[in-house]
ZAMARGU-4260 file (C-alpha; in steps of 0.2 Angstrom, whole numbers, plus 5000, padded with zeros to 4 digits):
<rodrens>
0) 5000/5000/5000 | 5008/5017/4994 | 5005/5033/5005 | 5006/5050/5000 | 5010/5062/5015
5) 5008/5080/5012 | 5013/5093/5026 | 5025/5108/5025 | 5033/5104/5042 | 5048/5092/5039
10) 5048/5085/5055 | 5032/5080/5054 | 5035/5071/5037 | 5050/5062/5044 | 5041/5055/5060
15) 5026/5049/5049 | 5038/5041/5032 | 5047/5032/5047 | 5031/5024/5056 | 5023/5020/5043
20) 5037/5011/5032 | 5041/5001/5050 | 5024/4995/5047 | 5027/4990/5031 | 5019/5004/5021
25) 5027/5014/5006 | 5026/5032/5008 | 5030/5045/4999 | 5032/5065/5009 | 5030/5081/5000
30) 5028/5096/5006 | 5015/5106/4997 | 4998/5104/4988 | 5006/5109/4970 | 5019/5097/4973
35) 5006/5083/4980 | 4996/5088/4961 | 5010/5085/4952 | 5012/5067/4960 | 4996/5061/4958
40) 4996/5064/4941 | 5012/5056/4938 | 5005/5041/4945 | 4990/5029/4950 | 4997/5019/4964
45) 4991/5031/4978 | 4980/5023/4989 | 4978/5035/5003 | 4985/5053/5006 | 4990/5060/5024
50) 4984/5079/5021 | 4988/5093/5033 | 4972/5105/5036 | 4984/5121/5035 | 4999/5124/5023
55) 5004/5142/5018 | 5002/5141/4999 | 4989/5133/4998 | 4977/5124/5013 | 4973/5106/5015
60) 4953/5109/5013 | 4957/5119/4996 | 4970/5103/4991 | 4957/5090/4996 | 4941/5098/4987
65) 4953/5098/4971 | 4958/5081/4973 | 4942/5076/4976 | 4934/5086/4961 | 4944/5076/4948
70) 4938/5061/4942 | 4955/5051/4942 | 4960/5054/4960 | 4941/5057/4967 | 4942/5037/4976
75) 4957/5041/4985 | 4953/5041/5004 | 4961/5057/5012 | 4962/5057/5029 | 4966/5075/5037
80) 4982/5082/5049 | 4976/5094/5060 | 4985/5102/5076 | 4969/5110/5081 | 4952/5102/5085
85) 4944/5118/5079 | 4926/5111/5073 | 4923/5125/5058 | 4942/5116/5053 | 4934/5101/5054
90) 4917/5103/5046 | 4926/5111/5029 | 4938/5096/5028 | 4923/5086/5028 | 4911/5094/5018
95) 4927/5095/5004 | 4928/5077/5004 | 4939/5069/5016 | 4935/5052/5025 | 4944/5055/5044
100) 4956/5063/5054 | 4969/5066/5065 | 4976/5074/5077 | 4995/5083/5080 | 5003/5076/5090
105) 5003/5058/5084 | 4996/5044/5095 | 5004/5029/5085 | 4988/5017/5089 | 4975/5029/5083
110) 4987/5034/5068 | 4988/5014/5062 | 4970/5011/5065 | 4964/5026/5056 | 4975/5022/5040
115) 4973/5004/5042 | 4952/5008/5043 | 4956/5016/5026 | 4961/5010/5018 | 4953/4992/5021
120) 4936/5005/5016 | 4945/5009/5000 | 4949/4991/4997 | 4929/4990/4997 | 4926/5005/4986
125) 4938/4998/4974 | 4933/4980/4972 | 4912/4987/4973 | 4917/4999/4957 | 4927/4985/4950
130) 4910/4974/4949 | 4901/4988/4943 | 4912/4989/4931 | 4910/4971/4926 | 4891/4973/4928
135) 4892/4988/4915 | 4903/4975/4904 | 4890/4961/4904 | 4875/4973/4902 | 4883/4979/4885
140) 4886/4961/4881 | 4869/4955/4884 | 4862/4970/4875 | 4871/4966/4860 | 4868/4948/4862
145) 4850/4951/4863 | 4850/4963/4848 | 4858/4949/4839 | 4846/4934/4845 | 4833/4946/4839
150) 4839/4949/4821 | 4843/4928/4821 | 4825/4927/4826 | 4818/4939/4811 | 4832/4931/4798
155) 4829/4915/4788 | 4845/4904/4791 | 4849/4900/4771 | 4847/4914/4762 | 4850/4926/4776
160) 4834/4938/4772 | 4822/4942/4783 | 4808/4924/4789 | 4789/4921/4788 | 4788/4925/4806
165) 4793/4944/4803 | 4786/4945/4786 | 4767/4942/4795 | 4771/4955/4809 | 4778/4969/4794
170) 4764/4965/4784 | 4751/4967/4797 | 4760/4984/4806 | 4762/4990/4785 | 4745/4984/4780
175) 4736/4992/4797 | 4748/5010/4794 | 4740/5010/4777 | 4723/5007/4782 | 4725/5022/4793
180) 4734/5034/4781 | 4723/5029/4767 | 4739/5023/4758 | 4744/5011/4745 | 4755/4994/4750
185) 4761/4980/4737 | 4764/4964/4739 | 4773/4955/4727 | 4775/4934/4730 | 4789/4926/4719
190) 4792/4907/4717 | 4808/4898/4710 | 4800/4887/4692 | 4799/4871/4695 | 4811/4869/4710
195) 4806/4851/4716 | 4814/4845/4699 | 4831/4857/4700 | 4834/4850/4717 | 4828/4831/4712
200) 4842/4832/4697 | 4855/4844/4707 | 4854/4839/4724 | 4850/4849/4740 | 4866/4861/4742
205) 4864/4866/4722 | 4845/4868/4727 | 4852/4880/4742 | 4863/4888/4732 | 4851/4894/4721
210) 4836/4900/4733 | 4854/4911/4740 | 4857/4918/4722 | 4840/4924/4720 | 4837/4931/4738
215) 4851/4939/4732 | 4844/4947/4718 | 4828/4952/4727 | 4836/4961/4739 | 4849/4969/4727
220) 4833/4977/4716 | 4825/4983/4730 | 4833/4998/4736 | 4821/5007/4746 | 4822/5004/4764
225) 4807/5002/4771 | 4806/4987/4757 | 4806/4971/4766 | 4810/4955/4757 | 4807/4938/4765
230) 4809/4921/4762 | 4790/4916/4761 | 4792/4895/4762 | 4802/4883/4754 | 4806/4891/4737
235) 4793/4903/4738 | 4797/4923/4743 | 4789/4938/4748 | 4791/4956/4743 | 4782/4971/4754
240) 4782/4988/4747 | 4772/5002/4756 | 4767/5016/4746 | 4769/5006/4731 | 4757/5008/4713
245) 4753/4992/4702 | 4764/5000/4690 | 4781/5004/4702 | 4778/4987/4709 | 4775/4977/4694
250) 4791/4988/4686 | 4801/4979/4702 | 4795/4961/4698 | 4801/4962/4681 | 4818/4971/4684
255) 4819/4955/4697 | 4811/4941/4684 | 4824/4948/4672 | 4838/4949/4686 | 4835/4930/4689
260) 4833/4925/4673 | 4852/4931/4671 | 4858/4920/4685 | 4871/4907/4681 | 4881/4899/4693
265) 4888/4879/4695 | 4881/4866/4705 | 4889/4859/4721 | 4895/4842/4712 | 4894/4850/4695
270) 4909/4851/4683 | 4916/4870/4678 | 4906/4866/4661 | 4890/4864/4670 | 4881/4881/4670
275) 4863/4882/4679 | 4851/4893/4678 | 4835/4899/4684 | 4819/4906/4683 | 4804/4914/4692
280) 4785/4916/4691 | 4778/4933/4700 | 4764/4938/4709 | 4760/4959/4711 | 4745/4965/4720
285) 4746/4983/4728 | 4730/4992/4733 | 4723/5006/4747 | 4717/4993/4761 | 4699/4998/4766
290) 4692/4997/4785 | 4688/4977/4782 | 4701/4970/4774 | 4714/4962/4782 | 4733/4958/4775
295) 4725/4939/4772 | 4716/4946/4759 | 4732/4954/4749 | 4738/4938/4750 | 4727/4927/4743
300) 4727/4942/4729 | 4747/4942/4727 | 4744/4921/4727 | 4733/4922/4714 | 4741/4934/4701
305) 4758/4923/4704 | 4746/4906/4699 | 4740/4916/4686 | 4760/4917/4680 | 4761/4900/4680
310) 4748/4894/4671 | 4756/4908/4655 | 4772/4897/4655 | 4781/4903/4673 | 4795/4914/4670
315) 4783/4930/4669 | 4774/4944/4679 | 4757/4944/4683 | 4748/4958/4690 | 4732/4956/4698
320) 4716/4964/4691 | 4706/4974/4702 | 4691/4970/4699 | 4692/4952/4696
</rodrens>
């Protein structure tokens, strides 16, 4: 344990370095507060200060306010020298900060147990602030942890955009916001052509691959970012698009039909010369929701625009008719 005396009188430095380093105690003895300043900021292993109440540039109380004012030295006890008993003394020392006293002369007892009683409160502080610290750590940890588990939650593991799960709780905040604004909202549903037979002939991780490739695409074309696109079941996606018209949204699904249609990529097992490729069927609906409908209903629309697509020959955009 280091001590930092501060007094002006010599003597009284020399009686207290000898004590205290016979009790096995490293000390240090200056004789001012600007002296005393400079110390501590060269330094961090102070761990209590000896302080003398009056010094003639500069007293004790003034010293210790300052010490206790700055954040880096503020948990170091500070346990005041005083020749005079003088309660006004007393009351500023410690209104400014400091933790106890003592009394000139010296009783050698009382001046071990005071610094010993210190410093074991200091030992307290320092261990309580070192578990608040930890507590501060974890706090942020867990945070981010749960920010993360919350966007695993929303995420489709494959493709890596958003699941079903959070595609029903957008599309029912989106579809309720327009019903309140009196806004439009889209819905286009997109399925991967005859998907069954590419992963019969191409196995599973070729079948991954390409339900990667064209989540890929989706979300490349969508660049709005209130858009959502999501992985709707099996080979099947979804794209949200509030404030969308039949025509902005039906200009999306065929900048994405086209996108995919470009695809070409190799198959897990598949030699260099083996290209693959893909295409899509597309559903669009996008309407202002009235009081009574419900985000079911734009569904079934977006459902049966996109069977419509398959029934022309797949690979094409189908938007669905009003007033079908």
């Amino acid at each position: 344990m280091s001590i930092l005396i501060v007094d002006d009188d010599g003597d009284i430095r020399t009686v207290l370095s000898l004590r205290l380093r016979a009790e096995g105690f490293n000390t240090e003895a200056v004789n001012s507060a600007q002296v005393a300043y400079a110390r501590l900021n060269s330094t961090k292993n102070i761990d209590l200060i000896l302080l003398d109440v009056l010094m003639p540039e500069e007293s004790g109380i003034a010293a210790c306010r300052k010490i206790k004012e700055d954040s880096r030295t503020e948990d170091i006890p500070i346990i005041m020298m005083t020749a005079s008993e003088d309660i006004v003394h007393l009351k500023d020392a410690f209104d400014a900060g400091a933790m106890d006293y003592l009394t000139k002369p010296f009783n050698k007892s009382e001046l071990l147990l005071r610094i010993r009683s210190a410093l074991r409160l200091k030992h307290v502080i320092d261990r309580l602030k070192s578990h608040q610290r930890e507590l501060v750590t974890i706090t942020e940890r867990l945070k981010f942890a749960n920010i993360r588990l919350e966007a695993l939650s929303a995420t489709d593991e494959l493709t890596g955009v958003f699941n079903r799960r959070h595609f029903d709780l957008t599309l029912a905040n989106e579809h309720r916001r327009a019903q309140r604004l009196r806004s439009r909202i889209a819905l286009i549903m997109v399925d991967v052509d005859r998907f069954k037979d590419f992963n019969d002939r191409y196995g599973h991780q070729t079948g991954d691959k390409c339900l990667t490739a064209v989540a890929h695409e989706l979300v490349s074309a969508t660049n709005r970012s209130h858009d959502l696109v999501a992985r709707y079941g099996g080979e099947e996606f979804a794209i949200i698009l509030p404030d969308a018209t039949d025509a902005g949204a039906g200009t999306l699904a065929e900048t994405i039909r086209h996108r995919v249609a470009g695809l070409k990529f190799t198959g897990a097992y598949s030699t260099s010369s083996d290209i693959l490729s893909v295409t899509i069927s597309v559903g669009v609906v996008s309407k202002i929701p009235d009081s009574h409908s419900v985000p079911e209903a734009l569904i079934c629309e977006a459902d049966k625009a996109l069977y419509q697509s398959k029934m022309q020959g797949r690979n094409c955009v189908t938007v669905f008719a009003q007033d079908e």
